[in-house]
C-alpha positions as CSV (number, residue, x, y, z in Angstrom):
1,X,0.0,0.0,0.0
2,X,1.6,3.6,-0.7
3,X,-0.2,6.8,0.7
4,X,0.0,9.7,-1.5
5,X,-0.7,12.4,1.3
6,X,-1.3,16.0,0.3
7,X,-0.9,18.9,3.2
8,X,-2.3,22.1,3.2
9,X,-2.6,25.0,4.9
10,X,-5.2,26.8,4.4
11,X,-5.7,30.8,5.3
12,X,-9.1,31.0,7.6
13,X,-10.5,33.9,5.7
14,X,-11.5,30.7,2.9
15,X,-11.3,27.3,5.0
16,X,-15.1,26.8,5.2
17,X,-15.3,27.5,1.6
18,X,-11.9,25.1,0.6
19,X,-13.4,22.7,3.0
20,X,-16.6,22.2,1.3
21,X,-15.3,22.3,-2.3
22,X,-13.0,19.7,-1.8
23,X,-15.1,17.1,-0.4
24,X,-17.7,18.0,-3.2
25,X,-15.5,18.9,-6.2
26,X,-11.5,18.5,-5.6
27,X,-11.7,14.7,-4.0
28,X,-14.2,13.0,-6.3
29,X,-12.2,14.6,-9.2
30,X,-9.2,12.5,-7.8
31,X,-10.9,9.6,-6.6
32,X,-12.6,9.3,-10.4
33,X,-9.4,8.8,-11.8
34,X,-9.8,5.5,-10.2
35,X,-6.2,4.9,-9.3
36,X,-6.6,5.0,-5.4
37,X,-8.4,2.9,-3.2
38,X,-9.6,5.3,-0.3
39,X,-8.6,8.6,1.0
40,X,-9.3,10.8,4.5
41,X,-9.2,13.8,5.6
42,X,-7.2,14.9,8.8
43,X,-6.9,18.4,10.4
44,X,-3.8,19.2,12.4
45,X,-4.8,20.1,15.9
46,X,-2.4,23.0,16.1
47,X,-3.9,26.3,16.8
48,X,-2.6,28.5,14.3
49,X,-3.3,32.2,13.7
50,X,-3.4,32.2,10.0
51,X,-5.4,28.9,9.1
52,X,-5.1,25.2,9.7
53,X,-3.3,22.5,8.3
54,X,-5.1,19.6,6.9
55,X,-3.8,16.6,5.7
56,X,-5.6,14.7,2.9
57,X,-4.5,11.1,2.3
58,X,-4.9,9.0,-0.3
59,X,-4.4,5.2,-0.8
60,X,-2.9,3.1,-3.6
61,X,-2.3,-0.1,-4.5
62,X,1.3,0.5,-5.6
63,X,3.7,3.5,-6.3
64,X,3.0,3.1,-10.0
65,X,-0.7,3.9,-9.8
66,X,0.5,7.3,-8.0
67,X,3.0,7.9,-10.5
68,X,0.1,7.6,-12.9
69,X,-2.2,9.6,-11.5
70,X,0.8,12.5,-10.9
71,X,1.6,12.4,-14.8
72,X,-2.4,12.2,-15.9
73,X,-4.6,14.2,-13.7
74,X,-2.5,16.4,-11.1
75,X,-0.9,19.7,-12.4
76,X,-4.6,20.1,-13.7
77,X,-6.2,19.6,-10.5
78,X,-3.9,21.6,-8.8
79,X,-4.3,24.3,-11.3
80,X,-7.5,24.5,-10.4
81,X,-7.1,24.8,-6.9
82,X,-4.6,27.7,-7.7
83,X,-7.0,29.3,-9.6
84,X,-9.5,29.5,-7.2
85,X,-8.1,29.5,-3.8
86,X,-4.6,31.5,-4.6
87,X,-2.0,32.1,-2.1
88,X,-4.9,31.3,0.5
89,X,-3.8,27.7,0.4
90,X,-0.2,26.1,0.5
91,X,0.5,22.7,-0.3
92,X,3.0,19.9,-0.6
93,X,2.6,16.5,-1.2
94,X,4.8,13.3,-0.2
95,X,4.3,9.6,-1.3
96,X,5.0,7.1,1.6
97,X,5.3,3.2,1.5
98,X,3.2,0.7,3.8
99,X,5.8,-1.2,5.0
100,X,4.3,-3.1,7.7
């Protein structure tokens, strides 16, 4: 199993809105692409002045089918996060390997 986890801070003045869109829009885009298996959401539980952190992970069967879905479908989703959030969100993303 390989989690592809995306974190993301997200500036407070559009969390509710980022929030909503991407468990209506942003994550069934993704999941559509029908490369992972599950994903979940996490929030940070750090305080912080500017916005919260969340952590959205998603679950693949192997490395390839993130590399697949990073070459296919991800600058374009992220584009469109860009163009509609801005600097009100930052993001990076890491893959990690189930190893036991």
């Amino acid at each position: 199993m390989v989690l592809y986890n995306v974190t993301v801070n997200v500036d407070k003045t559009v969390e509710k809105d980022w929030l909503a869109w991407m468990q209506k829009e942003h994550i069934p885009e993704v999941m559509a692409a029908k490369l992972f298996e599950s994903y979940k959401i996490f929030r940070l539980l750090v305080n912080e002045d500017q916005g919260n952190t969340y952590a959205i992970q998603y679950f693949a069967k192997n490395v390839n089918k993130v590399l697949s879905f990073q070459a296919n479908y991800g600058e374009a989703l992220q584009v469109k996060v860009y163009r509609r959030y801005g600097d009100k969100v930052v993001d990076f993303r890491t893959m990690l390997e189930q190893i036991y």
